[in-house]
PDBQT receptor file of N, H, CA, C and O in Angstrom, charges set to zero:
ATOM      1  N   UNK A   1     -69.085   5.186  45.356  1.00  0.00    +0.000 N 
ATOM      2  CA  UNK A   1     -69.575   5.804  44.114  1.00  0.00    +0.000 C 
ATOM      3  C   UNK A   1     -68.731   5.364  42.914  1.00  0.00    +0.000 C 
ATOM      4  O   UNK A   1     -69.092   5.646  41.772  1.00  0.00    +0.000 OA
ATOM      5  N   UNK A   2     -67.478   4.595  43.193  1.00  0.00    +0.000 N 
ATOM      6  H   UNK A   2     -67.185   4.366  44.121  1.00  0.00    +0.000 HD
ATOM      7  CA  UNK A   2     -66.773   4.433  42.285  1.00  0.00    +0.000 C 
ATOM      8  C   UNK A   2     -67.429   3.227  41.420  1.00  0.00    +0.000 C 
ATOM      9  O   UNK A   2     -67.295   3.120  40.201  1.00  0.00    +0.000 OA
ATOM     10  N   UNK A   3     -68.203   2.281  42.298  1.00  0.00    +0.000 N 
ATOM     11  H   UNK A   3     -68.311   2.367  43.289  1.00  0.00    +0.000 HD
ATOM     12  CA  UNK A   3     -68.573   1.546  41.522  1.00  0.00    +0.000 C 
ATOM     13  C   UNK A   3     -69.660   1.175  40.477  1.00  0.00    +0.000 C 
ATOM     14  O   UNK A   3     -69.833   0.279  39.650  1.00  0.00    +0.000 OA
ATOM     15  N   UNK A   4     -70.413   2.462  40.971  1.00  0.00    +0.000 N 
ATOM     16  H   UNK A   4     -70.273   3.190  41.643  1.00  0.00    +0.000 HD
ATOM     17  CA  UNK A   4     -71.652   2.622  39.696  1.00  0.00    +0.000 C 
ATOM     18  C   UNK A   4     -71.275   2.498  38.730  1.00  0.00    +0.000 C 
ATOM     19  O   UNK A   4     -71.495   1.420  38.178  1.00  0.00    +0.000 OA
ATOM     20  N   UNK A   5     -70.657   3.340  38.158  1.00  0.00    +0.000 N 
ATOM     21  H   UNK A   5     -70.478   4.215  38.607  1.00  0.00    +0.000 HD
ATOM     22  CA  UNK A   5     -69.993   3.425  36.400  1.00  0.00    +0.000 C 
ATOM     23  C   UNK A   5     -70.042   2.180  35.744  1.00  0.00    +0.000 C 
ATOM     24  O   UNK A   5     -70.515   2.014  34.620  1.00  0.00    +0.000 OA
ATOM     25  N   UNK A   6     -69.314   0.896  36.796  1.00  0.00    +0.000 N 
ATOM     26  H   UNK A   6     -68.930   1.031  37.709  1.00  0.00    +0.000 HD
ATOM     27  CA  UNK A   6     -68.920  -0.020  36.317  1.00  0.00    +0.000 C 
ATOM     28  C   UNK A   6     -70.855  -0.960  35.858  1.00  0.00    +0.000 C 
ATOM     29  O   UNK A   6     -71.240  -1.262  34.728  1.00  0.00    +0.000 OA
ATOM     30  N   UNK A   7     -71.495  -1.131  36.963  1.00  0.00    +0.000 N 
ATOM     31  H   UNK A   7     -71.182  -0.885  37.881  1.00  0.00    +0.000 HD
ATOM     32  CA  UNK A   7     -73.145  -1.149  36.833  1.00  0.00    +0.000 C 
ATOM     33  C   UNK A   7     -73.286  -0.601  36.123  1.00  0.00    +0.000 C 
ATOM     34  O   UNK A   7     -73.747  -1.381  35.289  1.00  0.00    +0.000 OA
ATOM     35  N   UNK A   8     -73.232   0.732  35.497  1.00  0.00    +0.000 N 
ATOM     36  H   UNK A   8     -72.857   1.365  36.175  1.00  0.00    +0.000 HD
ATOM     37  CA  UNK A   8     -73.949   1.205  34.293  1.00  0.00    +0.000 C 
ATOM     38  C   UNK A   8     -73.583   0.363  32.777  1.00  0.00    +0.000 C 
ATOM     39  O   UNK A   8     -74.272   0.000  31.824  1.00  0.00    +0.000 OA
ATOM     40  N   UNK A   9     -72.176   0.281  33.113  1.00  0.00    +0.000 N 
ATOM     41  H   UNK A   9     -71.616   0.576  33.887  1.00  0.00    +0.000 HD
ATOM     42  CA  UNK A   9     -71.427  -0.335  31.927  1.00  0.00    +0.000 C 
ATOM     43  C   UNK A   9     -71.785  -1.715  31.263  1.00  0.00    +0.000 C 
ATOM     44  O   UNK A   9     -71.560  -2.264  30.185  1.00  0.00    +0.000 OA
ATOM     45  N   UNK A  10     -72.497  -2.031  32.511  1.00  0.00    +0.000 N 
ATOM     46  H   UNK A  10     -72.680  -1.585  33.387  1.00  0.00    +0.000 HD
ATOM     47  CA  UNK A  10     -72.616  -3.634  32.663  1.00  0.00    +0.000 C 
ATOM     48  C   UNK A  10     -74.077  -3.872  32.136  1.00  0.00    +0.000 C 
ATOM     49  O   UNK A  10     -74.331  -4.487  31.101  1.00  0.00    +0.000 OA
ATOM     50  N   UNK A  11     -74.823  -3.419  32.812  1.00  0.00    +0.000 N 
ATOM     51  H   UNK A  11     -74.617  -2.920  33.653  1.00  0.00    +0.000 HD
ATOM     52  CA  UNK A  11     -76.396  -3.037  32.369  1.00  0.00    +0.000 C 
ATOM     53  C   UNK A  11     -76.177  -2.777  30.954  1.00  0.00    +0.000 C 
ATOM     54  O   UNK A  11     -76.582  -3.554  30.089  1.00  0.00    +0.000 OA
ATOM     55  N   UNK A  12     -75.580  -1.762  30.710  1.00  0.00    +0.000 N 
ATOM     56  H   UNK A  12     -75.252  -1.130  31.413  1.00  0.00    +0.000 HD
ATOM     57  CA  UNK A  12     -75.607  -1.091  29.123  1.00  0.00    +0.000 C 
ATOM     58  C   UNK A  12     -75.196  -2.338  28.285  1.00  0.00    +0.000 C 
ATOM     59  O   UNK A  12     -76.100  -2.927  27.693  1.00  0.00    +0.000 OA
ATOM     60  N   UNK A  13     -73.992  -2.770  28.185  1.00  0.00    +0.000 N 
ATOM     61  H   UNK A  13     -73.258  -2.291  28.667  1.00  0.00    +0.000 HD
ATOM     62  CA  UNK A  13     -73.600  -3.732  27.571  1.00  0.00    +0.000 C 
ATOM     63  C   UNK A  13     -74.801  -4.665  27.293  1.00  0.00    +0.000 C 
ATOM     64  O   UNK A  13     -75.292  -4.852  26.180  1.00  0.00    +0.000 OA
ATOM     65  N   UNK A  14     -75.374  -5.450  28.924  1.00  0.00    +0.000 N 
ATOM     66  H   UNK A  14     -74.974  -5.298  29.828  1.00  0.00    +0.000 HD
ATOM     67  CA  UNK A  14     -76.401  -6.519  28.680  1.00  0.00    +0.000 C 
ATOM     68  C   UNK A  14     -77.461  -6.426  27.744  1.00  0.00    +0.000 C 
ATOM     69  O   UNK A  14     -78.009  -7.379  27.189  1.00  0.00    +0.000 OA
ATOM     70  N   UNK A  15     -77.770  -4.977  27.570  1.00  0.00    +0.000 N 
ATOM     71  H   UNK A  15     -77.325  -4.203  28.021  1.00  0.00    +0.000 HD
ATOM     72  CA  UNK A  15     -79.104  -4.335  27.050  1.00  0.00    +0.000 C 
ATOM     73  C   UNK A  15     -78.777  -4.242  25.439  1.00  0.00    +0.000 C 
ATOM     74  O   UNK A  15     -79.573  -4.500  24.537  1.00  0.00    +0.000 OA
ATOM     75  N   UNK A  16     -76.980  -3.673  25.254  1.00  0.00    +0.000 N 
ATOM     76  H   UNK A  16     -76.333  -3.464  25.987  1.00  0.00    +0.000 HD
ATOM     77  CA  UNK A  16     -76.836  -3.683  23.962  1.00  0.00    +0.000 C 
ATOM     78  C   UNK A  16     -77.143  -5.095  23.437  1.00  0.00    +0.000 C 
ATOM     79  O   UNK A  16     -77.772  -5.088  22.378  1.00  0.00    +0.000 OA
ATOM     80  N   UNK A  17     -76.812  -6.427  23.988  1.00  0.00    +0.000 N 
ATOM     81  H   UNK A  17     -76.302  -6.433  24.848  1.00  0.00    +0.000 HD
ATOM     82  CA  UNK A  17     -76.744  -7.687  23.851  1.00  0.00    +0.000 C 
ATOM     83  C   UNK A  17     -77.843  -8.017  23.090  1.00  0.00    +0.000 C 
ATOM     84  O   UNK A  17     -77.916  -8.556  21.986  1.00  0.00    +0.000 OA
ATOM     85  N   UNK A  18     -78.769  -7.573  23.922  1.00  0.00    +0.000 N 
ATOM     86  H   UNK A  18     -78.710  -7.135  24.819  1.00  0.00    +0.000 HD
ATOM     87  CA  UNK A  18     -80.065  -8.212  24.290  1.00  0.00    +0.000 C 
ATOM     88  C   UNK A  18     -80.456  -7.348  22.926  1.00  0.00    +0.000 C 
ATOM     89  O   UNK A  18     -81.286  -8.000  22.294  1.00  0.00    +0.000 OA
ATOM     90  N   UNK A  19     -80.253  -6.559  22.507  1.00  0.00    +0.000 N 
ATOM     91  H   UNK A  19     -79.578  -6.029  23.020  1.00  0.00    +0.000 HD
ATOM     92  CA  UNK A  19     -81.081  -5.702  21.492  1.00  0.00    +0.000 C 
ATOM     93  C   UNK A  19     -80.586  -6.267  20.199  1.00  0.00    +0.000 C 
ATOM     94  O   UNK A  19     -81.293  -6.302  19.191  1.00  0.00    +0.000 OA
ATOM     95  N   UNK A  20     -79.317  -6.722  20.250  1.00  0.00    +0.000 N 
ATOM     96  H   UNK A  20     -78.743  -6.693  21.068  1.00  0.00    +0.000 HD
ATOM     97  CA  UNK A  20     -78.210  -7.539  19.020  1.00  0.00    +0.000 C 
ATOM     98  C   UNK A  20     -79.017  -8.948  18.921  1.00  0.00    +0.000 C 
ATOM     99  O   UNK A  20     -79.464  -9.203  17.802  1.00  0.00    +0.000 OA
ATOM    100  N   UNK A  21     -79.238  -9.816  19.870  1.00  0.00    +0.000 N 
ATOM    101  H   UNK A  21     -78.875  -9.609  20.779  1.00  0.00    +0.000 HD
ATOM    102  CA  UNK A  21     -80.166 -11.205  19.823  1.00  0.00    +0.000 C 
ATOM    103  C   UNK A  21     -80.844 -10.804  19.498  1.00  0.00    +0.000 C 
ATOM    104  O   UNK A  21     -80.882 -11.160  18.320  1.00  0.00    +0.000 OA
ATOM    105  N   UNK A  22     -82.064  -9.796  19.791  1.00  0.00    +0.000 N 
ATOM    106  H   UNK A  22     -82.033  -9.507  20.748  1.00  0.00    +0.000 HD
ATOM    107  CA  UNK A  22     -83.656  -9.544  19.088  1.00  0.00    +0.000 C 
ATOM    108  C   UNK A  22     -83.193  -9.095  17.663  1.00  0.00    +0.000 C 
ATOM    109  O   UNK A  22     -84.177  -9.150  16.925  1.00  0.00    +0.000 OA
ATOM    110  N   UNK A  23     -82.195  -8.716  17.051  1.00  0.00    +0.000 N 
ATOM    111  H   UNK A  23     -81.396  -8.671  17.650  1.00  0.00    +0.000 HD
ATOM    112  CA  UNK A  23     -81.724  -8.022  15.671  1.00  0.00    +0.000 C 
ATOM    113  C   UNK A  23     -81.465  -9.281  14.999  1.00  0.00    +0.000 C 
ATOM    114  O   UNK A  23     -81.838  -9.294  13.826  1.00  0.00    +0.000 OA
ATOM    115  N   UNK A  24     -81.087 -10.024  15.302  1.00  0.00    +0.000 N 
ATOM    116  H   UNK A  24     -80.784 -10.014  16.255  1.00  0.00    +0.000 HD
ATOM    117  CA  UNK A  24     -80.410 -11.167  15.050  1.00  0.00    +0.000 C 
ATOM    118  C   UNK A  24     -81.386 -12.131  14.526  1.00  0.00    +0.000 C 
ATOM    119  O   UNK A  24     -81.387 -12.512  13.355  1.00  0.00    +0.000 OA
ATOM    120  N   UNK A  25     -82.267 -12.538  15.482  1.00  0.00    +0.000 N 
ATOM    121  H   UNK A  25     -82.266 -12.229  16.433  1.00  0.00    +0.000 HD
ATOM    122  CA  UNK A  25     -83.297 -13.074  15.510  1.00  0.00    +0.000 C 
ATOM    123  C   UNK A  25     -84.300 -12.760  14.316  1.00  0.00    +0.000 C 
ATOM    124  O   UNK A  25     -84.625 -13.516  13.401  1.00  0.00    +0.000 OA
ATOM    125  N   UNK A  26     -84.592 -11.823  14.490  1.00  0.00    +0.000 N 
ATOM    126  H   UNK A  26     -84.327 -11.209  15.234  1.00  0.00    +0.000 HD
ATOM    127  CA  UNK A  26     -85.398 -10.570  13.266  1.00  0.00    +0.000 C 
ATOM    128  C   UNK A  26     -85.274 -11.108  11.998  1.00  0.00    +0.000 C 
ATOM    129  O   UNK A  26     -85.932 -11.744  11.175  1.00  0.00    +0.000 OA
ATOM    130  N   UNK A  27     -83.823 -10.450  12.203  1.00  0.00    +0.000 N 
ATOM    131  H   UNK A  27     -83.289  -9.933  12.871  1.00  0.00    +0.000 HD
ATOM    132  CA  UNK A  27     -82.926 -10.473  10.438  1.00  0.00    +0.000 C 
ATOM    133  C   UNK A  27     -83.287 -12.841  10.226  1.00  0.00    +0.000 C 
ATOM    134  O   UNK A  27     -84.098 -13.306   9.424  1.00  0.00    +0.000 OA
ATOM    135  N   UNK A  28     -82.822 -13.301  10.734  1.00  0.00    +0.000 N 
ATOM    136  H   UNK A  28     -82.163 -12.924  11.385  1.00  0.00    +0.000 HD
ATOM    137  CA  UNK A  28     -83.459 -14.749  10.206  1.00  0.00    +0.000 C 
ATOM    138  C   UNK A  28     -84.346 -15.321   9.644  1.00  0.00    +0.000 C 
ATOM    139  O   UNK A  28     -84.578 -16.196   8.810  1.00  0.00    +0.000 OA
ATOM    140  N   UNK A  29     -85.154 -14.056  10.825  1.00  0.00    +0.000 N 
ATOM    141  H   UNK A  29     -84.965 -13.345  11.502  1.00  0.00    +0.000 HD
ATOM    142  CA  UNK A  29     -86.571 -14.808  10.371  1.00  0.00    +0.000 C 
ATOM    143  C   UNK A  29     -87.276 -14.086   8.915  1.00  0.00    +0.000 C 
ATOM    144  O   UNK A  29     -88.292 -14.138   8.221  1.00  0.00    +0.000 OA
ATOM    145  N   UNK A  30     -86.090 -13.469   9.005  1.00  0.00    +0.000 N 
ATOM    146  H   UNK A  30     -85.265 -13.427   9.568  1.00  0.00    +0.000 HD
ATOM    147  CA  UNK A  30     -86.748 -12.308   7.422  1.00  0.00    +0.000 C 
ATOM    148  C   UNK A  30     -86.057 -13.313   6.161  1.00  0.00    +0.000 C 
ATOM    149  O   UNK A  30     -86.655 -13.798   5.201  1.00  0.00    +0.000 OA
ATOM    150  N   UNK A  31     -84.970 -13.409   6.425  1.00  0.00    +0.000 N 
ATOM    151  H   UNK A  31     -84.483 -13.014   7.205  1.00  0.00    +0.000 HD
ATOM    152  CA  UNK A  31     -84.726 -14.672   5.716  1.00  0.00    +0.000 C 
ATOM    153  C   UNK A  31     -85.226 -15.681   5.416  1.00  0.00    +0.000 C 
ATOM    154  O   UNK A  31     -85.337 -16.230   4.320  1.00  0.00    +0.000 OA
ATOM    155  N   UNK A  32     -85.530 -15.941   6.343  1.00  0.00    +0.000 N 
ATOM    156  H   UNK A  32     -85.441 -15.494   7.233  1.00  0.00    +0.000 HD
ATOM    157  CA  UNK A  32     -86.516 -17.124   6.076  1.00  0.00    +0.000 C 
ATOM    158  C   UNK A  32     -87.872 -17.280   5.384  1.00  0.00    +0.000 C 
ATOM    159  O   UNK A  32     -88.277 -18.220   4.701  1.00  0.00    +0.000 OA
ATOM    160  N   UNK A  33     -88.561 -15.978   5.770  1.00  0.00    +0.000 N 
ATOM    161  H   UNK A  33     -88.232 -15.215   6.326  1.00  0.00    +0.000 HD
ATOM    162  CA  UNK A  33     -89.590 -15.841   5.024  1.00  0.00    +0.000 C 
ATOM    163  C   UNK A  33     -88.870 -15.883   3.331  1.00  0.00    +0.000 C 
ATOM    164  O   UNK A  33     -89.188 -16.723   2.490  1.00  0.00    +0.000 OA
ATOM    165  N   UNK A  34     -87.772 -14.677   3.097  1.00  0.00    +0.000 N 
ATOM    166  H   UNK A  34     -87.514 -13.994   3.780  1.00  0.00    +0.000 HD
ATOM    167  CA  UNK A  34     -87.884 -14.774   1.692  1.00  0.00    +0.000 C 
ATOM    168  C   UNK A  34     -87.203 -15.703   0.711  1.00  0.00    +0.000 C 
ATOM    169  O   UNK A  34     -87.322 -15.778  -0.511  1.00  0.00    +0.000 OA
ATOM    170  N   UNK A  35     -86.173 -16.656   1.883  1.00  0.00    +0.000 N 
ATOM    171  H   UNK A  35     -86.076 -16.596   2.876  1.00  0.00    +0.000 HD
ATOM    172  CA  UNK A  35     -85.722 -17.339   1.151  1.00  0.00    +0.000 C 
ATOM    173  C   UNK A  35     -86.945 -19.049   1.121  1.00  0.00    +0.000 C 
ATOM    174  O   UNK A  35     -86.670 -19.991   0.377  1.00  0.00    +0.000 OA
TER     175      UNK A  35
């Protein structure tokens, strides 16, 4: 059981990642349109 936490941590992180690239991505392409 000790090692779930660490899986959650890991998952979570990937997911924060993954939500920072799609933000990332976003914000460019908004740029791009207005610049």
């Amino acid at each position: 059981t000790s090692k779930k936490p660490g899986i959650f941590r890991r998952l979570g992180n990937q997911f924060i990642s993954k939500l920072m690239e799609g933000f990332l991505e976003k914000s460019r392409k908004l740029e791009n349109d207005f610049l």
